[in-house]
C-alpha positions in Angstrom: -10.9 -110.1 59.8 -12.5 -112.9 61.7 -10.7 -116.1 62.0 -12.9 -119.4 63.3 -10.9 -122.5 63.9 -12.1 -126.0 64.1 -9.9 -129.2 63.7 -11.4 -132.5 61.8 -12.0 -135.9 63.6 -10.5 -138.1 61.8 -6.3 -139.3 61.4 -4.4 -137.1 60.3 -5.5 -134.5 62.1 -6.5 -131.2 60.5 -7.0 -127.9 61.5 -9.3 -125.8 59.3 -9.2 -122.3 59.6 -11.9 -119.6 58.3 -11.3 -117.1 57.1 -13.8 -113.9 56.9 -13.0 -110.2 55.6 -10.1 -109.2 54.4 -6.2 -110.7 54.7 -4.3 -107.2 54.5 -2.1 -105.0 56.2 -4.5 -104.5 59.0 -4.5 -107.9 59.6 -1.6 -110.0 58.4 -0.1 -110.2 61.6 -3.6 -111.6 63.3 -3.3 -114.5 61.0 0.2 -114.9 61.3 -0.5 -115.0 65.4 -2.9 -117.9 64.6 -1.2 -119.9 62.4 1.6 -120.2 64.6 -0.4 -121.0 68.1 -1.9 -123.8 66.1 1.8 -124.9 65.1 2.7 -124.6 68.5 0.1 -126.7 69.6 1.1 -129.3 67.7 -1.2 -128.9 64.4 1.2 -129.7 61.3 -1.8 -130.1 58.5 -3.8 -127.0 58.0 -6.7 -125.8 55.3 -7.2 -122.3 55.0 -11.4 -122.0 54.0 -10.7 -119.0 51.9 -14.9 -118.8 51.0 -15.6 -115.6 52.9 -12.3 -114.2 52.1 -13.3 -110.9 50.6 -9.9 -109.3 49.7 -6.0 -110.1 50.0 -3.8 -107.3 49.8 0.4 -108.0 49.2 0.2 -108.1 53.1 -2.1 -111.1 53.3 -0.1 -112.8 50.4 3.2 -112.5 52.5 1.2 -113.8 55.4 0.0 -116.6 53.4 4.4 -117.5 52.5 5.3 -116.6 56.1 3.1 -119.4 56.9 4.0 -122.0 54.5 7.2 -121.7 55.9 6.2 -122.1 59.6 4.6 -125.2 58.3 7.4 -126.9 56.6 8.9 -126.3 60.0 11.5 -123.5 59.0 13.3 -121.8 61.4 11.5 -118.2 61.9 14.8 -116.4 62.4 15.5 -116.4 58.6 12.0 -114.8 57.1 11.5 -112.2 55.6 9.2 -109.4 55.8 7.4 -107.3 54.0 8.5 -107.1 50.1 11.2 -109.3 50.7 9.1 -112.4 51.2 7.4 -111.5 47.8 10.7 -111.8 46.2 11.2 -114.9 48.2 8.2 -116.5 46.6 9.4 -116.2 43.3 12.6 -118.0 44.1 10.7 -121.0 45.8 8.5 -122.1 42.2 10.5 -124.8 41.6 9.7 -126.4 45.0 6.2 -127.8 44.1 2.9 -127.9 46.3 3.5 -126.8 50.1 2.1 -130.7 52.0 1.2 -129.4 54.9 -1.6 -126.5 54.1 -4.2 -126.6 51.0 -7.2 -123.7 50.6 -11.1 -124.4 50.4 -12.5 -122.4 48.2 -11.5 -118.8 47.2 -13.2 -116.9 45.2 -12.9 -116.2 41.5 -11.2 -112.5 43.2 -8.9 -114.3 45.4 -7.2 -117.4 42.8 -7.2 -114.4 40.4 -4.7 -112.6 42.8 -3.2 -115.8 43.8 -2.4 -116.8 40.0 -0.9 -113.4 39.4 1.9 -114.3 41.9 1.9 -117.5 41.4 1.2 -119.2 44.2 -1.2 -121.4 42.5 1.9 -122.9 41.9 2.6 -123.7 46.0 -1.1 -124.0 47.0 -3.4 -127.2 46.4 -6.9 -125.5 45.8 -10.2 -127.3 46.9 -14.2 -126.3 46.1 -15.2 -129.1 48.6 -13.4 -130.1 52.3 -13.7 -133.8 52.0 -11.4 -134.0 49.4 -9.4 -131.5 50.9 -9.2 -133.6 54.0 -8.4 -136.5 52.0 -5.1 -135.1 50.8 -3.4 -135.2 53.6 -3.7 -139.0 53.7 
């Protein structure tokens, strides 16, 4: 997978990062990496551009909660891994959308897998990145 990061201009700021190939056990953890250097820089609104995502496997899903959490600024000692955080999804429902990341994009393949756990549920969805921006205002 190929990951390309650019952040927007304008207040607040937003990071925006692309994602190409496949989110899966091969490379879950390169995401994860990612994610959190851009948290650690200082980045706290994020857009995942989903529109050359070609597949997301149960690894990329509990990539995708691992860092929800990191963005509502939980403390990484208490995640989970593996199918543990897919469990832990289904106890966080009731919370609502996550504020701090949306996704641009997916395909038809992607939201299908990302309804069938739910997590259309957590994740604001977005065909167009001005709006997407937007939200965060």
């Amino acid at each position: 997978m190929e990951i390309i990061i650019s952040h927007n201009e304008g207040t607040p700021r937003v990071a925006v990062m692309q994602l190409r190939g496949a989110l899966d056990g091969s490379t879950y953890e390169y995401f994860i990496s990612e994610a959190q250097k851009l948290y650690d820089a200082g980045t706290r609104n994020l857009i995942l551009d989903m529109s050359e995502l070609t597949f997301l496997s149960s690894a990329g899903l509990s990539a995708l909660h691992r860092t929800a959490r990191v963005f509502r600024g939980e403390d990484r000692s208490t995640f989970e891994e593996g199918w543990g955080a897919i469990h832990a999804m289904g106890k966080e429902r009731d919370k609502g959308f996550l504020e701090h990341i949306k996704l641009l994009n997916p395909s038809e393949k992607i939201q299908s897998v990302l309804d069938t756990v739910g997590f259309k549920s957590f994740f604001e969805i977005y065909t167009e990145i001005q709006p997407a921006l937007a939200s965060f205002q």
